[in-house]
N, C-alpha and C positions, 0 to 999 in steps of 0.2 A: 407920603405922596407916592402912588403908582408911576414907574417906569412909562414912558411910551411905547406902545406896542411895534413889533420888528415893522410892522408896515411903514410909520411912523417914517423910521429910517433908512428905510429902502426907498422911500419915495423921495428925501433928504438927498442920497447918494446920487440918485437919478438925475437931480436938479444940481448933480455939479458939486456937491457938499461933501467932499472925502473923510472929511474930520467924522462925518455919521457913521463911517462905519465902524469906529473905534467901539462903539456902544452894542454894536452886533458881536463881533470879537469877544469883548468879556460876557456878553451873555452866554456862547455857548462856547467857549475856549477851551474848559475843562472838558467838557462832553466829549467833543470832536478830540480830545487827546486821548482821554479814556479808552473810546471805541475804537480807535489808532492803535491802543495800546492793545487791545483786547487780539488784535487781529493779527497784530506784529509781531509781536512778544516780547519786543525791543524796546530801550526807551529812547533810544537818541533817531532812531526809524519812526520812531511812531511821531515824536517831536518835529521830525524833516515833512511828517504825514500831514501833520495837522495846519506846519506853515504853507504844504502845499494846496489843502483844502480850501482857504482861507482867500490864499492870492487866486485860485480859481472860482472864485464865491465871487469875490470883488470885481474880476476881468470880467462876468458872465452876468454878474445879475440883471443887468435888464433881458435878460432871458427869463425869471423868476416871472412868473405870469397868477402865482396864486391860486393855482388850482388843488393846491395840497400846501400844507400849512409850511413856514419859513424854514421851521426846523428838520421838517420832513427833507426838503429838496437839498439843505446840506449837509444832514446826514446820507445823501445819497452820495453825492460827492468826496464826502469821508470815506463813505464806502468805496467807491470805485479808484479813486486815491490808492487807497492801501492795497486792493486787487491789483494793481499797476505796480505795486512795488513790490507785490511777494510774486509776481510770475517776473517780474526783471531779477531779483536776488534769487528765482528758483528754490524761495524754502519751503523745506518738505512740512506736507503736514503733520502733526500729532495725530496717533491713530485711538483708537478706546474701541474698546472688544464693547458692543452692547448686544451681539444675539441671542444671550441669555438671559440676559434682563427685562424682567416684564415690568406692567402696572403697578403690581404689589409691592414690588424693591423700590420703585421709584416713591409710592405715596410713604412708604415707609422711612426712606432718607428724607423725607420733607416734613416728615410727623416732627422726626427727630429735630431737624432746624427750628421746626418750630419749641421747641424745648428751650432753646437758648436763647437769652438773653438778647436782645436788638444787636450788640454792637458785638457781640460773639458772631452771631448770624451774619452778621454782614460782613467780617472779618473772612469766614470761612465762606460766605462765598465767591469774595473775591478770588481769596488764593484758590478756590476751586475753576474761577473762572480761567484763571490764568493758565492753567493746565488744557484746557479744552481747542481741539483747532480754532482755529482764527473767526472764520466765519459765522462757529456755535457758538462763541463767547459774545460777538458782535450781537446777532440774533436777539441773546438772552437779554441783552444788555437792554438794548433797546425794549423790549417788551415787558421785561421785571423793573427797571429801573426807572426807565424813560415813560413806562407806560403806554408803549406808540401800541396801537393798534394792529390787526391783521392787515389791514387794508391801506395803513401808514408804511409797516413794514414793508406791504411789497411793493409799495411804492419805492421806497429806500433799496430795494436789491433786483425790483425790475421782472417781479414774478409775481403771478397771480396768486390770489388772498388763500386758498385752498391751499396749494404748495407753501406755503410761509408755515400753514399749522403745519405739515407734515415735518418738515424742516423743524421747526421749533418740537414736535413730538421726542424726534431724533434727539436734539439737541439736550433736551429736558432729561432723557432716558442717559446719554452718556456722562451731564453732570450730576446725577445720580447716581453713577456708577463712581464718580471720582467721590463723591463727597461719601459714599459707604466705606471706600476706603480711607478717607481720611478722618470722619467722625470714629467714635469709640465704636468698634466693633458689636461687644457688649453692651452696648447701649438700644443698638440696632436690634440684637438678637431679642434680647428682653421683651423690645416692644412688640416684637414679630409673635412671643410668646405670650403674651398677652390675649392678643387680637384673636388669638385658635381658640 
């Protein structure tokens, strides 16, 4: 039997029913800790991120008006959450040299993921995520993972759909750069050999 959809329980909440939100919580608990995690780097930060997501979801939602879908609006909130904590902690970001990296390096570190096995691939990109500043890992996450859209995403960070591909272009090209160095060198060069 299908779950009630988040409407369901926002409408619940609204009419005085707190126990509803328990149901919102574990549906996206992970997620909102994940994208926490992506952007933090930390886990007992990103943990404090996700509890403070959560109690601000619940204070505000009848502000939730439905104009972009449930998940949309608190992954926004996650997002601006964890932007609130890394300019209060001042952490610096990760930098990654991508002005030599073109199109060809990147389809090339992606041929290769595709080479590997599902739970290899996913393996390797997480840890590749983890390396990436805060923001590009968030991005990707959302877009590879979550499958949110252009126009979801820029909902979620407050920028228009255009700027989002740019960003995610960015984003795409430096964890391509990490995941070259982290995949088999030789594996990379092979293919590149190939392809001439």
């Amino acid at each position: 039997m299908a779950l009630p959809n988040d409407r369901y329980y926002i409408d619940r909440i609204m009419e005085g029913d707190s126990q509803a939100f328990a149901p919102l919580v574990d549906r996206y608990k992970n997620l909102v800790y994940t994208l926490a995690l992506r952007m933090i780097k930390n886990t007992e930060e990103a943990e404090e991120a996700a509890q403070d997501t959560f109690v601000k979801v619940f204070r505000s939602i009848e502000k939730f008006k439905g104009e972009s879908k449930f998940s949309t609006w608190i992954y926004r909130i996650a997002y601006n959450t964890c932007l609130d904590r890394i300019k209060k902690h001042k952490s610096v970001p990760l930098a990654v040299a991508i002005d030599d990296y073109g199109t060809h390096q990147l389809r090339s570190a992606e041929n290769v993921l595709d080479t590997l096995d599902e739970e290899e691939r996913h393996r390797a990109m997480q840890e590749c995520l983890q390396q990436l500043p805060g923001e590009d890992a968030f991005l990707l996450t959302l877009y590879y993972f979550e499958e949110q859209s252009l126009e979801e995403i820029a909902k979620v960070i407050g920028i228009k759909a255009n700027n989002v591909k740019i960003k995610l272009f960015r984003s795409r090209k430096k964890l391509g750069e990490i995941l070259r160095a982290k995949l088999e060198p030789e594996i990379i060069s092979e293919y590149e050999r190939e392809r001439k």
